[in-house]
C-alpha positions, 0 to 999 in steps of 0.5 A: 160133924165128924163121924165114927162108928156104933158097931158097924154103922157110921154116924156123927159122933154128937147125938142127942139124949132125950131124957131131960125133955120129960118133966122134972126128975125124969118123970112126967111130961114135960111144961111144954110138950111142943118145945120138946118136939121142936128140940128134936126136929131140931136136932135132926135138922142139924146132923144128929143122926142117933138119939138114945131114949128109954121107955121109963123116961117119963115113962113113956113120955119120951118116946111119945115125944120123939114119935110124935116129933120124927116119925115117919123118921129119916133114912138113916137115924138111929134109936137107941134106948135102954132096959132093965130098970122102971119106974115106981108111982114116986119116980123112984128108979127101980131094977127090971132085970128079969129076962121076961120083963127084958124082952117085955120092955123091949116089946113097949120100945117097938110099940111106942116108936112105932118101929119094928127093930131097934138099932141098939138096946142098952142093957142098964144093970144096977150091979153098982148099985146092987153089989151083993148080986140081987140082979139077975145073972148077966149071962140070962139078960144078954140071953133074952137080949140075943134072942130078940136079935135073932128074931129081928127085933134088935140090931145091936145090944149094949151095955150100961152101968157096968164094970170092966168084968161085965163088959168082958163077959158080954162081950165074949156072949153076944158081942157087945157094940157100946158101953154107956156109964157116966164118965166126964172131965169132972168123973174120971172113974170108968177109965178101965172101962173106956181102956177095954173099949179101945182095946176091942173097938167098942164105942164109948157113950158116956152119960152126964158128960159135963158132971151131974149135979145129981152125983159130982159136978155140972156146968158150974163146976165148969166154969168156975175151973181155971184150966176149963176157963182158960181153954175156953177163953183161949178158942171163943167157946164155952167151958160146956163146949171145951168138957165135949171136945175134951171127951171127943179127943180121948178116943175116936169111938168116943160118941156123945148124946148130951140132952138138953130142952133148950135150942140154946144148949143144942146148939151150943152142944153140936158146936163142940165137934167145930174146934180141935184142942191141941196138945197144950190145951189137952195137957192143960184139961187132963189136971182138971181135978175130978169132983167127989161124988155128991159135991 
């Protein structure tokens, strides 16, 4: 696979999410607890050298599974994992933003991988949907954040779910090495965010890469779009692998951690940094038209 950078580490622009292998929602432990860990052996074993996680997928399911999975881990690999939201007894997504609960989430991300740094901590704020100011403020969060980096407890810190003037402001606090929002060829929306990335030489993790049927698109949006299916038809590969390859040639720090609990779909994921689209094929998939929200 090809390589980029996440801050100053090199790694292969394909990793792994591993919020889909807990059980349905988000929440729960998966049917099939040994599958989940074969997928993530798997992925190591083909390349995937950073995995993104958070400790209120499940919760706590998730980061069991991967250190159940992969610890000791390999020279090399790096955690990503999130804060600042949790779960209620429901599986409801709710905010914890608060600098003490921050760094107590934090704290349980160390415990549960069994590591005493974290490579990167994603700050996910609900500013989006929160936008009377109910959170936090961001300079306090990215506080709590720096000092854990100060400590050793964190390498790199990023953000989530945010706009343009967050991502201005954290940078110019602690330095920000990523973005993680939701950004796809069906969900176009944050592309100031990903125009600010190129400007300071962020990396871009976009989640729900292919769509979310939770929000606006899918695989089957996909495959039923003329321009996806002919780009596909055109290179002998899916229209999931043609919706990756498409985002991996916006932009060169662009890094990808689709999620699965298939082998199947793993595969077929890491296959998608194999081809290159030329100029037609990318004029083509530009007119793919965005999904609304909630279709």
């Amino acid at each position: 696979m090809s390589t980029s950078y996440l801050g100053d580490k090199t790694v292969h622009r394909v990793g792994f999410g591993a919020m889909q292998l807990a059980g349905p929602g988000v929440f729960g432990p998966p049917a099939d607890p040994e599958a989940a860990k074969a997928v993530l052996r798997h992925a190591v074993e083909h390349g995937v050298d950073h995995i993104d996680t958070a400790q209120f997928y499940g919760p706590d399911v998730v980061n069991d599974l991967i250190r159940e999975a992969l610890h000791p881990y390999p020279e090399g690999l790096r955690l990503a994992t999130k804060v600042g939201a949790r779960r209620d007894d429901k599986g409801a997504w709710l905010p914890s933003g608060e600098p003490a609960a921050l760094k107590r989430q934090v704290e349980e991300n160390l415990r549960s991988l069994r590591v005493e740094r974290m490579d990167l901590v994603n700050l996910r704020r609900f500013e989006r949907e929160l936008p009377d100011g109910a959170e936090p403020p961001l300079a306090d969060q990215l506080g709590a954040l720096a000092e854990l980096r100060e400590e050793g407890k964190i390498d790199m810190i990023g953000v989530s779910n945010v706009g343009a003037d967050t991502v201005r402001a954290a940078i110019d606090a602690v330095g920000v090495v990523s973005v993680q929002n939701a950004y796809s060829i069906l969900n176009r929306a944050d592309e100031p965010v990903l125009r600010l990335c190129r400007e300071h030489g962020l990396a871009f993790v976009p989640f729900f890469p292919l769509g979310s049927a939770f929000g606006g698109g899918g695989p089957t949006h996909l495959a039923a779009d003329p321009r996806v299916s002919a780009v596909a038809r055109k290179h002998g590969r899916t229209p999931t692998q043609v919706a990756l390859a498409w985002l991996l040639a916006r932009y060169e720090r662009m890094l990808l951690i689709p999620g699965t609990s298939s082998l199947g779909h793993l595969d077929e994921n890491l296959a998608a940094d194999s081809f290159s689209l030329d100029q037609e094929d990318l004029s083509l998939l530009d007119a793919v038209e965005p999904v609304p929200l909630g279709a």
